[in-house]
N, C-alpha and C positions, 0 to 999 in steps of 0.2 A: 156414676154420673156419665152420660153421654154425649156426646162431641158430635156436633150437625156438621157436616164437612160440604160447601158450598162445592157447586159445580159449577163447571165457566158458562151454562145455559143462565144460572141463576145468577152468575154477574153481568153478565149481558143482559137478560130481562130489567134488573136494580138499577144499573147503567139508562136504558133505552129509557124507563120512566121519570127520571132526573131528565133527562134531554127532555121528555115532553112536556114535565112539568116547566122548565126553564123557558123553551121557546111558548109556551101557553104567556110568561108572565111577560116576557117581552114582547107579542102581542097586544097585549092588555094595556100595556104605558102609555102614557101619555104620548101624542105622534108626534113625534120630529125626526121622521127619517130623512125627509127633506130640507136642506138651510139655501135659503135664496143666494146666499153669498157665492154658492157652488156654483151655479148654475146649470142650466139644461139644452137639450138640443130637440129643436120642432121637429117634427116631422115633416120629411120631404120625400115628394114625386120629382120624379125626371122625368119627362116626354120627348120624343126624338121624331118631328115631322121631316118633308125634304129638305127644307130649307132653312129650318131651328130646329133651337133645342128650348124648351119650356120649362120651368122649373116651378115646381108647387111648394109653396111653403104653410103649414098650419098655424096661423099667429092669432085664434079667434080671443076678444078681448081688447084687440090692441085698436089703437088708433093710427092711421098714418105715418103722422108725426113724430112716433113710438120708432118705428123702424126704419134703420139706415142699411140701405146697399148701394153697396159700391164696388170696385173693381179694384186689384193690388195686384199690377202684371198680368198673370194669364187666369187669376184665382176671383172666384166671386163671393164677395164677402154679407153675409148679412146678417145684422145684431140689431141688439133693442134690451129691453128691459121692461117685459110683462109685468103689470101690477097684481097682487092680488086678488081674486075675485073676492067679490065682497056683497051681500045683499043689502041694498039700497033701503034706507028705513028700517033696518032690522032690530031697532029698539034697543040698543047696547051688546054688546060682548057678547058673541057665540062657543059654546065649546064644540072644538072640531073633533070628530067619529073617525071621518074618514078624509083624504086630504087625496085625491091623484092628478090634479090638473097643476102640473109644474107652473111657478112663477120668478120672477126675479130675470137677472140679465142671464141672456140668449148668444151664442155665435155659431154660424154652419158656415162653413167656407166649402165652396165648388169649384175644381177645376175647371176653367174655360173650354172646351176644344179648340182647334187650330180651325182655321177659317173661319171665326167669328167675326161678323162687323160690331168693333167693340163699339163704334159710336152712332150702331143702329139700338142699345142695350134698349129695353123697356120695362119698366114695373106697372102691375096694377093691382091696389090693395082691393079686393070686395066683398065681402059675405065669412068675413076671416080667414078668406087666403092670401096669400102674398102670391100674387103671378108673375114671374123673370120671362120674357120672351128673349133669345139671343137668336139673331138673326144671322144668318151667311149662309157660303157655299160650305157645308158641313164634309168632311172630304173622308171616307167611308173606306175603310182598307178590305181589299180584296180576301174572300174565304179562303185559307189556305187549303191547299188541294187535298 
């Protein structure tokens, strides 16, 4: 009788396709990597003109009403709670494939800078951006030599 004496290449090969086969089937499951309960963070731009600072928030879906900002000290706060996209008339229950447009409650908090006119602040929601204008003398520290 003969005795096959395994080599660490062939347990590492036996290994690596158990790992493929594994991450292959949690691929394949059903999606819920996402739970709205968790919540997400939009994406945001920051723009720095002479005399503001601009802030772009990505909220497309939402309504107005949907999203609050506001101000806590020197921080700018802003939350909501995205609904789910959903296709309108879609005849009943879809099964979801792929899922990447985060939903459910939102919060990004910004620090203010110093020289802000907190009670020049302005919002304008349109085309699914949220636009923060902060307005003042923005005070811009000199390049170190």
């Amino acid at each position: 009788m003969r005795i096959k004496l395994q080599s660490d290449s062939e347990d590492f090969d036996q290994l690596s396709r158990k790992m493929s086969f594994m991450i292959e089937e949690l691929q394949h499951r059903s999606f819920h990597a996402f739970s709205a309960r968790q919540g997400w963070k939009p994406a945001v731009n920051l723009y720095e003109g002479k005399d503001e600072f601009i802030i772009c928030v990505d909220l497309a879906g939402m309504k107005p009403a949907q999203i609050d900002v506001h101000t806590e000290g020197n921080t700018m706060v802003i939350r909501g709670d995205r609904p789910m996209p959903h296709q309108e008339g879609g005849g009943g229950r879809m099964s979801v494939h792929q899922m990447e447009i985060d939903w459910g409650p939102f919060e990004r908090q910004i620090e203010i800078p110093e020289g802000v006119d907190l009670d020049g602040i302005s919002a304008n929601y349109k085309d699914g951006f949220l636009w923060v204008v902060l307005p003042g003398r923005i005070s811009r520290r000199s390049p170190a030599p």
